[in-house]
OpenMM code with the backbone's topology and positions (N, CA, C; nanometers):
from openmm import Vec3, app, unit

residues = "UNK UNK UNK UNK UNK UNK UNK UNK UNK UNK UNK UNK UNK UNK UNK UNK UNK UNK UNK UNK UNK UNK UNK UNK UNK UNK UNK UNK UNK UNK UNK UNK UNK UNK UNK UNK UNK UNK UNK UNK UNK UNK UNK UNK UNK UNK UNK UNK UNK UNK UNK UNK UNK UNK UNK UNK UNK UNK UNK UNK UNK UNK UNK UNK UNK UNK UNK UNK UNK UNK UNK UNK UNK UNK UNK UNK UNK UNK UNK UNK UNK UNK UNK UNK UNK UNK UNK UNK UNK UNK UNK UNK UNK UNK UNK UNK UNK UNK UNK UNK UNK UNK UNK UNK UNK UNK UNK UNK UNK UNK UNK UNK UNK UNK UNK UNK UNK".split()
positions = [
    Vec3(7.5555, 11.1933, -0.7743),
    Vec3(7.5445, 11.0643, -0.7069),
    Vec3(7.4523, 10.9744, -0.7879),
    Vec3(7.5068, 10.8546, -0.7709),
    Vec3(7.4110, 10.7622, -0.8857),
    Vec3(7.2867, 10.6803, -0.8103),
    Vec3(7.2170, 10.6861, -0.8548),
    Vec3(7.0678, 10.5775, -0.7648),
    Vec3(7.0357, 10.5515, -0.8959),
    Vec3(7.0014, 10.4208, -0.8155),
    Vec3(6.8946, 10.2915, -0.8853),
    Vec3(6.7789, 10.2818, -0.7953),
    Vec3(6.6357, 10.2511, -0.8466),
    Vec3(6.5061, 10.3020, -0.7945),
    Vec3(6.4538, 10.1591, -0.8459),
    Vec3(6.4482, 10.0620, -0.7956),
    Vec3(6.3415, 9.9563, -0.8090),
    Vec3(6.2134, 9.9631, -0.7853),
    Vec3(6.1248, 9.9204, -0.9090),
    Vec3(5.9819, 9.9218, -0.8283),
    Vec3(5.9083, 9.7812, -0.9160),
    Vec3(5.8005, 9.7191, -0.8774),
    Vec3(5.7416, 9.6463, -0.9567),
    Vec3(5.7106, 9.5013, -0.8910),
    Vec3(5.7677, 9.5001, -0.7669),
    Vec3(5.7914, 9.3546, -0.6790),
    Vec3(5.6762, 9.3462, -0.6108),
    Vec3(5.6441, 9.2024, -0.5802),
    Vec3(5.5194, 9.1997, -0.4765),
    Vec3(5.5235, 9.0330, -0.5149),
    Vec3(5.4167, 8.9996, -0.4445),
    Vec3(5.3011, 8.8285, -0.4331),
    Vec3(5.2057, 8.7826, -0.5434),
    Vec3(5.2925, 8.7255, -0.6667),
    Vec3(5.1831, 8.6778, -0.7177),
    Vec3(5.1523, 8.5184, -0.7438),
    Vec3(5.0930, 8.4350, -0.7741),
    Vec3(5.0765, 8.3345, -0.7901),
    Vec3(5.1302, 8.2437, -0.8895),
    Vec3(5.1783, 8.1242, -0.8892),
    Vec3(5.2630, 8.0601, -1.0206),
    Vec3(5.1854, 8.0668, -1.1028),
    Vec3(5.2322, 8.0835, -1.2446),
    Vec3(5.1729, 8.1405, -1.3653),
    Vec3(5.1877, 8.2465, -1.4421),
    Vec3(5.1864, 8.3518, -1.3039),
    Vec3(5.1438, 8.4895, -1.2974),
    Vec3(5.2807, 8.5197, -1.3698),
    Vec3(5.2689, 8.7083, -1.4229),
    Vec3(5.3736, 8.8018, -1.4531),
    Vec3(5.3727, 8.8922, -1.3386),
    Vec3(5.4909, 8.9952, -1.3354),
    Vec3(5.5258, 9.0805, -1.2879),
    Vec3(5.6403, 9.1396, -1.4003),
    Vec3(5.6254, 9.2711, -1.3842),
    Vec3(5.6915, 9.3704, -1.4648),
    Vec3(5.8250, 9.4962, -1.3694),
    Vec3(5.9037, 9.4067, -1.3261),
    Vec3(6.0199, 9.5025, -1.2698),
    Vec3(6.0345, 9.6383, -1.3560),
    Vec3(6.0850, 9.7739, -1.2923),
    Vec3(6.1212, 9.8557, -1.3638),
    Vec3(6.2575, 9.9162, -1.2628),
    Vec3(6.3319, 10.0218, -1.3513),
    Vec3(6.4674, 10.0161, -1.2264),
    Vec3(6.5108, 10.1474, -1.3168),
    Vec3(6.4624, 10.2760, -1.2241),
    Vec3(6.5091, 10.3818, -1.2794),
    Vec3(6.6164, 10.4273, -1.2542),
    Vec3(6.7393, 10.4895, -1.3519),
    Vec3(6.8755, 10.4952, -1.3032),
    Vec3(6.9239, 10.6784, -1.3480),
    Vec3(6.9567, 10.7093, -1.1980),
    Vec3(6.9820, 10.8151, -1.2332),
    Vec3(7.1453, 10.8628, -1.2701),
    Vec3(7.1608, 10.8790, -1.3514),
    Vec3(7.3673, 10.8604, -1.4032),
    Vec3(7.3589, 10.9625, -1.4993),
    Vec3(7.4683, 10.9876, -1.5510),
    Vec3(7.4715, 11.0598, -1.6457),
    Vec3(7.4905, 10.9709, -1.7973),
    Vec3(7.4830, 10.9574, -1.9267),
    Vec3(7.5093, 10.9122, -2.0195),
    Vec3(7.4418, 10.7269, -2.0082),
    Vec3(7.3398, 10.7841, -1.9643),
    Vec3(7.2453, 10.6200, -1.9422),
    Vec3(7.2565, 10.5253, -2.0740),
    Vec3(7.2696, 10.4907, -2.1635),
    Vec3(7.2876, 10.4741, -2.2971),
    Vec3(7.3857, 10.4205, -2.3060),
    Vec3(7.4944, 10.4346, -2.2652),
    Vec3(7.6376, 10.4064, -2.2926),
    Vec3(7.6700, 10.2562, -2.1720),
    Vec3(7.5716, 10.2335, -2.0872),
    Vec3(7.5863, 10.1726, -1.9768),
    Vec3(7.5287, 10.0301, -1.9996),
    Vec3(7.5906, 9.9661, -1.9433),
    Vec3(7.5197, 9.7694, -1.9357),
    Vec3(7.4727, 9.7692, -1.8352),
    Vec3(7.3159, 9.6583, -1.8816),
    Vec3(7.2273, 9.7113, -1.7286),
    Vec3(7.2066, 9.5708, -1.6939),
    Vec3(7.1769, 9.4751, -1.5762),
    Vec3(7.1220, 9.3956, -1.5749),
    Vec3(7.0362, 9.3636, -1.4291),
    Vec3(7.0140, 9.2258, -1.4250),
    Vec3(6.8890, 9.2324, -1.3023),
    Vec3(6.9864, 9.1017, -1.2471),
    Vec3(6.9436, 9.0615, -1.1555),
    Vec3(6.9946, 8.9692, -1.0752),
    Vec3(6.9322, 8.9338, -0.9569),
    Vec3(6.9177, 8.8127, -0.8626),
    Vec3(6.8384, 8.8145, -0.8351),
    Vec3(6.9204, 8.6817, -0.7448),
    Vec3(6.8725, 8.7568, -0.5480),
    Vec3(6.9030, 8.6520, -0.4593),
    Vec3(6.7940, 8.5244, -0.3687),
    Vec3(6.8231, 8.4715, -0.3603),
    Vec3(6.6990, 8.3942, -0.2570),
    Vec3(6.7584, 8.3558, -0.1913),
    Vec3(6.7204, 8.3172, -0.0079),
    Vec3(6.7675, 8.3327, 0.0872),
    Vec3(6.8402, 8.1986, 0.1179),
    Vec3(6.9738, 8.1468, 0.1457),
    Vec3(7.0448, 8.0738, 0.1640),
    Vec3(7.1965, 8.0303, 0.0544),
    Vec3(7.1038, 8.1274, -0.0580),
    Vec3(7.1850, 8.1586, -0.1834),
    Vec3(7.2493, 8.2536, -0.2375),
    Vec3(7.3443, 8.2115, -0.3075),
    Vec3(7.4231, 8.3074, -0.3735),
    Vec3(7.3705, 8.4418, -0.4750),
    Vec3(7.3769, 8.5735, -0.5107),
    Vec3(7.3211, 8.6663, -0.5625),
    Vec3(7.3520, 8.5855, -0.7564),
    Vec3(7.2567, 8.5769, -0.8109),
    Vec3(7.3080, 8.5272, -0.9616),
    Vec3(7.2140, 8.6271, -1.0430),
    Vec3(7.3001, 8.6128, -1.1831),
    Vec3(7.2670, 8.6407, -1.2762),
    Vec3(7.1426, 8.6270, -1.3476),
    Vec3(7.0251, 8.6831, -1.3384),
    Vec3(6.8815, 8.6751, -1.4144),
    Vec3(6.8997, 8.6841, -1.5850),
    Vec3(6.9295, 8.8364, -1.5837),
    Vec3(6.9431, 8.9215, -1.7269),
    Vec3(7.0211, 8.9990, -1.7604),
    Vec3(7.0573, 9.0411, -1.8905),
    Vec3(7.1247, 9.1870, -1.9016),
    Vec3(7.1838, 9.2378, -2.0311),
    Vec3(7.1731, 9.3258, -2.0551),
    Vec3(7.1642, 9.4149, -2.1337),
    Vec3(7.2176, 9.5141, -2.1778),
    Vec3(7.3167, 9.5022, -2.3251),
    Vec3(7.4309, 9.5925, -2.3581),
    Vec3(7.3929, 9.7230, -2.4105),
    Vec3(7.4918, 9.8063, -2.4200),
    Vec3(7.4530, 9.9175, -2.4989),
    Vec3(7.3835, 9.9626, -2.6019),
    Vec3(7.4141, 9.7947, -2.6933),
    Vec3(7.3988, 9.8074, -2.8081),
    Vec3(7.2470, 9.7258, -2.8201),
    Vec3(7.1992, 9.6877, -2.7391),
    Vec3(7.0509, 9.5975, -2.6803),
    Vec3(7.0829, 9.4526, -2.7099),
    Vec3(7.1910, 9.3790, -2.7250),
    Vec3(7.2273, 9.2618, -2.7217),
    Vec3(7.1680, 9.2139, -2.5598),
    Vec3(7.1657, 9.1098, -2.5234),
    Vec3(7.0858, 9.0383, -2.4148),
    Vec3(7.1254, 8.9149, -2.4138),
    Vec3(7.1228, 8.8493, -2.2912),
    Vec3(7.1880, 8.7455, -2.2307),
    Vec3(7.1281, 8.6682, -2.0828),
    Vec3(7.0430, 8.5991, -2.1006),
    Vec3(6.9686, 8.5351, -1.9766),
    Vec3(7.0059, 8.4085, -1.9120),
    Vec3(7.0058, 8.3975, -1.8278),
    Vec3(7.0175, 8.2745, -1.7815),
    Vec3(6.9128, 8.1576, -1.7919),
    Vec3(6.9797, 8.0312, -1.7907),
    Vec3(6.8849, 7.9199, -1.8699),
    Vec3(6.7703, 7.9514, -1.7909),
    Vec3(6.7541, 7.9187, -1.6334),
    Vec3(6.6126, 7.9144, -1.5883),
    Vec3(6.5443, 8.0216, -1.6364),
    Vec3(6.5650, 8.0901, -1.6937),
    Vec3(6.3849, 8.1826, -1.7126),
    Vec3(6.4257, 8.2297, -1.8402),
    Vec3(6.5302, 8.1687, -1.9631),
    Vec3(6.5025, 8.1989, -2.0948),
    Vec3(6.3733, 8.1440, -2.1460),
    Vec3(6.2911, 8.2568, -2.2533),
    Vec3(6.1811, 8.2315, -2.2773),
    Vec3(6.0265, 8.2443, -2.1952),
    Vec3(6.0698, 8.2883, -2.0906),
    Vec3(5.9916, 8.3930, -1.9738),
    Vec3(5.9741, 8.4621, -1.9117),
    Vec3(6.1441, 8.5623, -1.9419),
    Vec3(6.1720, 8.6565, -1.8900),
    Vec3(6.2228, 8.7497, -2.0067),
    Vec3(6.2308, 8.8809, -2.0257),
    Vec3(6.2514, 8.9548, -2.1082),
    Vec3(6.2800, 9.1253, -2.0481),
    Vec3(6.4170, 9.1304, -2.0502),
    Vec3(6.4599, 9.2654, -2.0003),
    Vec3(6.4627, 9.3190, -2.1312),
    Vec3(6.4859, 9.4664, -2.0910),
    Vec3(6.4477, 9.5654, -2.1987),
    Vec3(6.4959, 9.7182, -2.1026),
    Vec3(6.5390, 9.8236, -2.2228),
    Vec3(6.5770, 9.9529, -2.1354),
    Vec3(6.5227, 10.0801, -2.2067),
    Vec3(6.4836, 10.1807, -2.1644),
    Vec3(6.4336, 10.2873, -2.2090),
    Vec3(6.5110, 10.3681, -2.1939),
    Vec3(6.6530, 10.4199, -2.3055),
    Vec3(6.7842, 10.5264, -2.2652),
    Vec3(6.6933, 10.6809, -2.2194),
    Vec3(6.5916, 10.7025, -2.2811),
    Vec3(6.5195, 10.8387, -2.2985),
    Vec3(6.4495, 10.8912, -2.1604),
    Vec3(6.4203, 10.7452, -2.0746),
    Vec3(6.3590, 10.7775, -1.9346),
    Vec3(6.4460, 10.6920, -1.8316),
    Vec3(6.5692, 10.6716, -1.9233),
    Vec3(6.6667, 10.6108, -1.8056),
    Vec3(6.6266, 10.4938, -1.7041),
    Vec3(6.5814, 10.4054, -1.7715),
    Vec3(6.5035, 10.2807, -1.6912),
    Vec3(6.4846, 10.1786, -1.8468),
    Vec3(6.5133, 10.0587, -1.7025),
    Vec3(6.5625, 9.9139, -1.6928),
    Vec3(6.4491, 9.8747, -1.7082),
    Vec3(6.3804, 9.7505, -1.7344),
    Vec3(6.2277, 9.6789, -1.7134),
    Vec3(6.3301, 9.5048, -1.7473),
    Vec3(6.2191, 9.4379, -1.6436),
    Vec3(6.2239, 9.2931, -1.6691),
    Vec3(6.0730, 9.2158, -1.6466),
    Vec3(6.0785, 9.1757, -1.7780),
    Vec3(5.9008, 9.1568, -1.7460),
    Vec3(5.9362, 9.0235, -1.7510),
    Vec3(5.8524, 8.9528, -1.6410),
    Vec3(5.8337, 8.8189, -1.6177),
    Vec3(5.7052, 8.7474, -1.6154),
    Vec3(5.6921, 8.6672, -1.7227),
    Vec3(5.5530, 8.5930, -1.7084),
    Vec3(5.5985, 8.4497, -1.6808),
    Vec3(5.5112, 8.3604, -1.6394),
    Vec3(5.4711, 8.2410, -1.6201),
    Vec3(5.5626, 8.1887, -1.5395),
    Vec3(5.5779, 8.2806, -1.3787),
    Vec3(5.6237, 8.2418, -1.2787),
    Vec3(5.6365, 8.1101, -1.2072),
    Vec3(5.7300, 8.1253, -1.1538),
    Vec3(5.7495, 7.9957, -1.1029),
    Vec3(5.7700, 8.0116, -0.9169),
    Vec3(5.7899, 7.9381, -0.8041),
    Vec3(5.7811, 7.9544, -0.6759),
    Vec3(5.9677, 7.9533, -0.6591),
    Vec3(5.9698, 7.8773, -0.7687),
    Vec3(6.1713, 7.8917, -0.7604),
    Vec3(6.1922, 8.0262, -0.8120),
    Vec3(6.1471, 8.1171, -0.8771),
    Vec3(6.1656, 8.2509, -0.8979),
    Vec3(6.1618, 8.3523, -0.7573),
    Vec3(6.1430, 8.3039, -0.6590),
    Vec3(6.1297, 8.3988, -0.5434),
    Vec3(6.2107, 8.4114, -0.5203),
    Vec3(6.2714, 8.5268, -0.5092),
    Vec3(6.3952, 8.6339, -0.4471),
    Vec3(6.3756, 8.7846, -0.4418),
    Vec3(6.5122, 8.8042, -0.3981),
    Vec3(6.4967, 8.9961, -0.3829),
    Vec3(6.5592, 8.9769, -0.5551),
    Vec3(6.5265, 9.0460, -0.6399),
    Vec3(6.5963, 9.1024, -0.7336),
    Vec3(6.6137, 9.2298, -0.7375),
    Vec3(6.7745, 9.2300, -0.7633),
    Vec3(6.8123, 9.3317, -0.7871),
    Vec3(6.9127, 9.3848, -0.9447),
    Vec3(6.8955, 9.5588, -0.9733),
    Vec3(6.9105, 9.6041, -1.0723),
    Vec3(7.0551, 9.6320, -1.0595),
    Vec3(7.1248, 9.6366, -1.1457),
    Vec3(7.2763, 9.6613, -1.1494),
    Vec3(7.3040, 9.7633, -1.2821),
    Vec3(7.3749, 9.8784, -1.2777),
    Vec3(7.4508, 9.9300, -1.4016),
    Vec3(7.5905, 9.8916, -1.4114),
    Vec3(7.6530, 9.9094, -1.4666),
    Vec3(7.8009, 9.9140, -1.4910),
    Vec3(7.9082, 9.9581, -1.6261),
    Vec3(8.0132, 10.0095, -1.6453),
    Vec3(8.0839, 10.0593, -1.7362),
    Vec3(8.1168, 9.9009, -1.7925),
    Vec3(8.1867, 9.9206, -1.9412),
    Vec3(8.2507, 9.7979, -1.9945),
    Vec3(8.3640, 9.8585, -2.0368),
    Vec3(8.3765, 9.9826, -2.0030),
    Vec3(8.5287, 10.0436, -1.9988),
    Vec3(8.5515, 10.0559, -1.8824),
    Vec3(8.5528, 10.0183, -1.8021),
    Vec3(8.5930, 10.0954, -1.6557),
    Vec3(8.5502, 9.9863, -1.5564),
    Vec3(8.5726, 9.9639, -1.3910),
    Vec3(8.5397, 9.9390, -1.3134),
    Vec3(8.4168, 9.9662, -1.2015),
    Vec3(8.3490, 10.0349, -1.2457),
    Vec3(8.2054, 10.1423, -1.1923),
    Vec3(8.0841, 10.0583, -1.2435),
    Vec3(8.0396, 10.0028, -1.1156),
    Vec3(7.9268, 9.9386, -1.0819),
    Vec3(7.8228, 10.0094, -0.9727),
    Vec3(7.7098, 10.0143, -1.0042),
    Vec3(7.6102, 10.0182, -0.9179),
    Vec3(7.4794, 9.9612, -0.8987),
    Vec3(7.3909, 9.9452, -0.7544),
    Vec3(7.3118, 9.8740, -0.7209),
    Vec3(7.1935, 9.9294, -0.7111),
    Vec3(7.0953, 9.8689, -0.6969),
    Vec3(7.0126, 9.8994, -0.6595),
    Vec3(6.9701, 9.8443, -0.5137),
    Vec3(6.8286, 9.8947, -0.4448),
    Vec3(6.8469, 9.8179, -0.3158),
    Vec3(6.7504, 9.7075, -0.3107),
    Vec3(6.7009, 9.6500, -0.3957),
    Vec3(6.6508, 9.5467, -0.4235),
    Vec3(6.4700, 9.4973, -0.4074),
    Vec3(6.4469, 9.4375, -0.4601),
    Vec3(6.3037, 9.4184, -0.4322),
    Vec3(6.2417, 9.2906, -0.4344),
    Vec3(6.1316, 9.2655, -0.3509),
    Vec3(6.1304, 9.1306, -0.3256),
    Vec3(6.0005, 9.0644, -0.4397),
    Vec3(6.0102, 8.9976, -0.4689),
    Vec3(5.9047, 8.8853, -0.6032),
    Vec3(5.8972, 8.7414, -0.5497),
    Vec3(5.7790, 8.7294, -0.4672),
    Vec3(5.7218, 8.6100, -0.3852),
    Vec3(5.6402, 8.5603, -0.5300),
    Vec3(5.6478, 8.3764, -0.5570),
    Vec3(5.5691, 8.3780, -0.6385),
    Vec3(5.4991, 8.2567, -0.5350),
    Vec3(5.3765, 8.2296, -0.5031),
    Vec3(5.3040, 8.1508, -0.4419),
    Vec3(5.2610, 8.0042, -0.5420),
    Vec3(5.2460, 7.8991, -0.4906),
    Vec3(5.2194, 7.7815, -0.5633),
    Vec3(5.0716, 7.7649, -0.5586),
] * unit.nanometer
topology = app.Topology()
chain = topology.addChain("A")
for resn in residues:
    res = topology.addResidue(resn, chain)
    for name in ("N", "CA", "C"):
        topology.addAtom(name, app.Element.getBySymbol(name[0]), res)
């Protein structure tokens, strides 16, 4: 069975970083595209980050240049480190794997990143 393990969310102040991490338990972690995503309440779930097999990367405009995902195949975990928060950054984010051969996606259950003004 596959789990995704978010941890790293909490209240910090605009400016501030926070360092998501998103441990994935699968088999052949390496071979998998990982990314983060991220909802806030009245809104649609979108695209943050993410990250190919091959460590190619792809962010979305709002937080290129302040956000930086990254994956560790060896301890099977995701990281999205975020500095110089913003109060429009508040949402649950959540971690996603998925095949680029195949149809097999999975979630994580999400975590919440309040950034205060």
């Amino acid at each position: 069975q596959v789990q995704l393990v978010e941890s790293g969310g909490g209240l910090v102040q605009a400016g501030g970083s926070l360092r998501l991490s998103c441990a994935v338990s699968i088999s052949y972690f390496s071979r998998y595209s990982l990314g983060w995503y991220r909802q806030a309440p009245g809104k649609q779930r979108e695209l943050v980050a993410e990250i190919g097999a091959f460590g190619n990367t792809n962010y979305a405009d709002s937080v290129k240049g302040r956000f930086t995902i990254s994956r560790d195949n060896a301890k099977s975990t995701m990281y999205l480190q975020m500095n110089n928060l913003k109060p429009e950054d508040t949402a649950v984010y959540f971690c996603k794997v998925w095949a680029t051969w195949g149809t097999n996606n999975y979630w994580g259950q999400g975590t919440q990143v309040t950034v205060s003004s």
